[in-house]
N, C-alpha and C positions, 0 to 999 in steps of 0.2 A: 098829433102830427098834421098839419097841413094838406092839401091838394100836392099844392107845387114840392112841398118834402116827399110825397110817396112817389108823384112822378120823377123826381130824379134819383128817386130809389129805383124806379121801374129802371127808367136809364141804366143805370149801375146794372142793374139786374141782366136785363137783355144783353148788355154788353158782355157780361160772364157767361148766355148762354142758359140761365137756370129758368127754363121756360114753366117750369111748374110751379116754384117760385114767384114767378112775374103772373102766374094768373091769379093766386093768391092777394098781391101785391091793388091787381088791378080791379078786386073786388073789393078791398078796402079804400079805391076811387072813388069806385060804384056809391058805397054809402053816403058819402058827402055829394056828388054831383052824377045822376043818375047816366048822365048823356055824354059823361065827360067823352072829348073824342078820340083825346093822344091815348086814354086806356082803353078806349073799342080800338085801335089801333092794334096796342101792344097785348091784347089779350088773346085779337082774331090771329095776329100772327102764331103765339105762343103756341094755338092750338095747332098750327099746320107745322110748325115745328116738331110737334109730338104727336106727331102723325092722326090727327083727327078732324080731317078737314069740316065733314059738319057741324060740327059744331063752331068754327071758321065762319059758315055760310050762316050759321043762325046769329050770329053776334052780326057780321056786318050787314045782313038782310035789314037790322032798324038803322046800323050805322050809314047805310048808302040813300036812302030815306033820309034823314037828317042831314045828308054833306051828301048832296050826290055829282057834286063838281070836287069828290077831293080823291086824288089821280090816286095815293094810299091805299085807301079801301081797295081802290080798281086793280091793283097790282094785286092785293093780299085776297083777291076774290079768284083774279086770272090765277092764283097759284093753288086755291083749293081744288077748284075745277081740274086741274092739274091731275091732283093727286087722285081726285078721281075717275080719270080716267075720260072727263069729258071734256075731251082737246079743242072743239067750235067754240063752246062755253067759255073755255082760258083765252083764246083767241080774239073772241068779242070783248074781254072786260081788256085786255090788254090793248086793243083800237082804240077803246072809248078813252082808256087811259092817257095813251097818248098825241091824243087830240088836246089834251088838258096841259100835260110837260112833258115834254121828252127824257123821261125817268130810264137812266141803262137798266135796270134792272125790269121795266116795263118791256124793252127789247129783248130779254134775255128770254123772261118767260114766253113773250109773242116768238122769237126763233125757236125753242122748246116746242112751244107747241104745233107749230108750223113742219117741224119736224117728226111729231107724231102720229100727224098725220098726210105724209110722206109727200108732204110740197115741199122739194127740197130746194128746188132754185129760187123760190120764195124767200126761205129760209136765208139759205145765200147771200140774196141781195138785199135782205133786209141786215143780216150782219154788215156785209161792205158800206153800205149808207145809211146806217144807224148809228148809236151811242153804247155798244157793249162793251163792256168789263173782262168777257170770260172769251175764251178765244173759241171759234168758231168749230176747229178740231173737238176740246173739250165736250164742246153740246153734242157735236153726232157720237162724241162716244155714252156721255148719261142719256141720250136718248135711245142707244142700242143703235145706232145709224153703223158699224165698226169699218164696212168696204166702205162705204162714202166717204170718212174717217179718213182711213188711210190713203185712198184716192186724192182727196182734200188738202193732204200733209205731203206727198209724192209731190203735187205737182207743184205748191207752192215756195217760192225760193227762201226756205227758212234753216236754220239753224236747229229750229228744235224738234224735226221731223223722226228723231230717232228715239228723242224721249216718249213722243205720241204715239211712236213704233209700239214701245212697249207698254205704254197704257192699253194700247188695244191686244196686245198681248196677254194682258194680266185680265182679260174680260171675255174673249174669243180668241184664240189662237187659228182658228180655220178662216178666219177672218183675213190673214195677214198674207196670205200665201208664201212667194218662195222666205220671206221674212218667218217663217216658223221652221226650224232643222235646216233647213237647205241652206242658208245660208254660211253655215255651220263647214260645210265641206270645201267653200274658197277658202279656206285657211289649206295649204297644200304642202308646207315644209318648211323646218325651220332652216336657218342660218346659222353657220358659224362667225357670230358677234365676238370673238376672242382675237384670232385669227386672220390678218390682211390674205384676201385670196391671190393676192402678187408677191408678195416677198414673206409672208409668214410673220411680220412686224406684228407687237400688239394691237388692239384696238382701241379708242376710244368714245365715249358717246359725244356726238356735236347738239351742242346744247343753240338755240336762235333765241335772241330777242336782248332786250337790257339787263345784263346781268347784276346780282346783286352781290355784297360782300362775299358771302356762301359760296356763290359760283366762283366769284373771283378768286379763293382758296383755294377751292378744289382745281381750276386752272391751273393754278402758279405752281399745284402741287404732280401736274402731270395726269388727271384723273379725267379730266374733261376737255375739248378743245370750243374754244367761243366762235361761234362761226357769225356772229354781225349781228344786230342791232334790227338789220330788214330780212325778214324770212322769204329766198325767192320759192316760185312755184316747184312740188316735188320736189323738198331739200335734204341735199346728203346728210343722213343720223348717224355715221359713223367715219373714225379718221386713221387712219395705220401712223404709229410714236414716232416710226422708221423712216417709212417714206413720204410719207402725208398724202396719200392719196386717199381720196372720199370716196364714197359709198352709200348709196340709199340700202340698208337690209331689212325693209320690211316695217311693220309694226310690231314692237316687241321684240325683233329679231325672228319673225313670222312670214313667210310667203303669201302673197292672197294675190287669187287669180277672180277677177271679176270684172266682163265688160259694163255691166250697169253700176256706174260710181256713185249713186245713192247706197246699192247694197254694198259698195266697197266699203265706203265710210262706217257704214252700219256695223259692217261685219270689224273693222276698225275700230270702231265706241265698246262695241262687247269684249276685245280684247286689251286693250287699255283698261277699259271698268275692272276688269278679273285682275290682272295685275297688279292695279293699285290694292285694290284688297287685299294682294298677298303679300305685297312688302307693305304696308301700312301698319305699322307698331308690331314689325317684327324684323327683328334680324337676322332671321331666317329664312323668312318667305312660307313659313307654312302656317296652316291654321284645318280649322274644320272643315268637311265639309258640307255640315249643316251651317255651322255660323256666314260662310262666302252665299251659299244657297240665299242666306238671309237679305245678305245686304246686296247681291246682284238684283236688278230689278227687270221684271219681263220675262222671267223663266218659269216652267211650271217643270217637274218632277223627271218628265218625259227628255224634252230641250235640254234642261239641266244635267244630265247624265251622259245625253250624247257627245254636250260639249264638252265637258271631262273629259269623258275615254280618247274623243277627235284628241285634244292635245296629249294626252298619255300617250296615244300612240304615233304621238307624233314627236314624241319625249321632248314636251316641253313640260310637262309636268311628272309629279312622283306621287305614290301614295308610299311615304316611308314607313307607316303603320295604318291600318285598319281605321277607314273614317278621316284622315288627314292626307292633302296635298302639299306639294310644295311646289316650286319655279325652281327649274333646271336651265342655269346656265342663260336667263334673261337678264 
C-alpha cells in the first residue's frame, strides 16, 4: 500500500472517530516516510482524543521542529496543554497559532482556555470578534463557567436561552437559581378549555399560521377554528362554536403568573415539552413515568417530581396506575 493509500485510509479513519485505529494506521506511515507530517498530525491528535495528551506533546515536540510555522501542530499542542491542566501553556500555542491563520477552532481552544483561567471578558470578546464554531454559552458551560452561562444566555436576545437553560441544568442545578423548582409554582391553575366562560358554547382550539390540508379538515369538520396566516402579539388559543368569542386560556389550558417573561416562556417550553410527550404516539395521553423522565430534558429526580405532583394537584395530570401519567382534559 502506498503513503497517499494509508493516508486516506487515515482520513477515512478519523472521520469514523476510530482513534486507536488511526494510530495504528499512522505507524504504518511512519515506516515508509519517517517525518511524514499529515501522520504526526493525525496521530498527535488521536492521542488527545484518547485522553493521553503526553504522549500528544512527545509526537509534536519533533513535529513543531520540523514545521514550526504549521498553525495544526499549534492548535493540537494548545489542546494537549489543555487537558492538562496548563491553561498559559494552551493559550500561548493558540496566539502563535493564530498569528499563522485564523483557524475557528484555534479560537475555540484560546476562548477555553482564557476561560479557565477566569478572564472572562477576554474570553468574551475574543468570541464577539473572532471565528468560532461553538456558541459562546456552550464554552462557559464545558468550562464549568454555569452563572456566567446563564447570565450570558439571560441577557442575550436569543431563542435558544431556554435550551442553555437546561444544559446548565443537566451540570449544576444551584447554578440556575429561580430556574431550578421555583419556577415550577407560576404554573397557578388550570382552565376550563371545554367550556365558553360566557354562554357555556363549546370550545375550540385556534390554530395561527398557513394551514395545511390536515388542518383544513379538521376545520371544515368543526374541530379547529383557523385564525389567519399572521399571528398577532398574545393570541387568542381558544373560540366558543356558539358565540365565537375568543380567549387566550393559557399554555396548555394552564395559568402562569410571572412578571419576568424570560421565566414565563421558560416556564411555557417546560409545559409544552411534557405534553407533547404525552400525546405523542398515543391516544391516550399516558405513558411512564420513567420513559417522560427520559426524554424531558433539564430535570434531575428532585425538579422532576415536583413537577409532577404541581400539575397532579393541579389536576392536570393523573396517575391511573402506579408509575403512569396521563393529561386530563388538555
Amino acid at each position: 500500500m502506498t503513503i497517499q493509500d494509508l493516508l486516506k485510509k487515515c482520513e477515512h479513519t478519523y472521520n469514523k472517530k476510530d482513534f486507536k485505529t488511526l494510530v495504528g494506521l499512522c505507524d504504518e506511515v511512519f515506516k515508509k516516510d519517517p517525518d511524514n507530517p499529515i501522520a504526526m498530525s493525525y496521530k498527535s491528535i488521536s492521542y488527545c482524543f484518547l485522553n493521553q495528551p503526553k504522549k500528544t506533546l512527545e509526537i509534536l515536540k519533533k513535529a513543531n521542529k520540523l514545521h514550526p510555522n504549521n498553525y495544526h501542530y499549534k492548535n493540537i499542542t494548545a489542546m494537549a496543554y489543555y487537558d492538562l491542566g496548563e491553561y498559559e501553556k494552551s493559550l500561548k500555542y493558540c496566539d502563535e497559532g493564530l498569528k499563522i491563520d485564523e483557524l475557528d477552532w484555534l479560537y475555540e481552544n484560546k476562548i477555553k482556555a482564557l476561560l479557565k483561567l477566569d478572564r472572562i471578558d477576554e474570553a468574551t470578546d475574543c468570541y464577539e470578534n473572532g471565528h468560532c464554531n461553538v456558541g459562546i454559552t456552550d464554552l462557559l458551560i464545558e468550562t464549568g463557567k454555569y452563572s456566567q452561562a446563564l447570565k450570558y444566555c439571560l441577557e442575550e436576545d436569543s431563542n435558544e436561552y431556554k435550551v442553555i437553560i437546561d444544559k446548565i441544568k443537566e451540570k449544576n442545578t444551584s447554578a440556575v437559581g429561580d430556574y431550578y423548582l421555583s419556577w415550577i409554582y407560576n404554573i397557578k391553575s388550570k382552565y376550563d378549555i371545554r367550556s365558553c366562560p360566557d354562554c357555556g358554547g363549546e370550545l375550540i382550539p385556534i390554530v395561527w399560521g398557513l394551514p395545511h390540508d390536515g388542518l383544513l379538515k379538521k376545520a371544515n369538520r368543526g374541530e379547529i377554528f383557523l385564525g389567519g396566516c399572521c399571528e398577532p402579539p398574545n393570541p387568542p388559543n381558544y373560540c366558543c362554536k356558539k358565540c365565537y368569542k375568543e380567549y387566550n386560556l393559557g399554555i396548555g389550558g394552564l395559568h402562569i403568573e410571572c412578571k419576568d417573561y424570560k421565566q414565563y416562556e421558560y416556564t411555557e417550553y417546560k409545559i409544552k415539552e411534557l405534553t407533547s410527550i404525552l400525546k405523542r404516539d398515543s391516544s391516550v395521553f399516558i405513558k411512564s413515568l420513567d420513559s417522560v423522565k427520559n426524554e424531558l430534558k433539564g430535570f434531575d429526580d428532585k425538579e422532576f417530581k415536583a413537577f409532577i405532583k404541581h400539575l397532579k394537584e393541579l389536576e392536570c395530570l393523573c396517575e391511573p396506575c402506579e408509575g403512569y401519567i396521563k393529561l386530563i382534559g388538555l
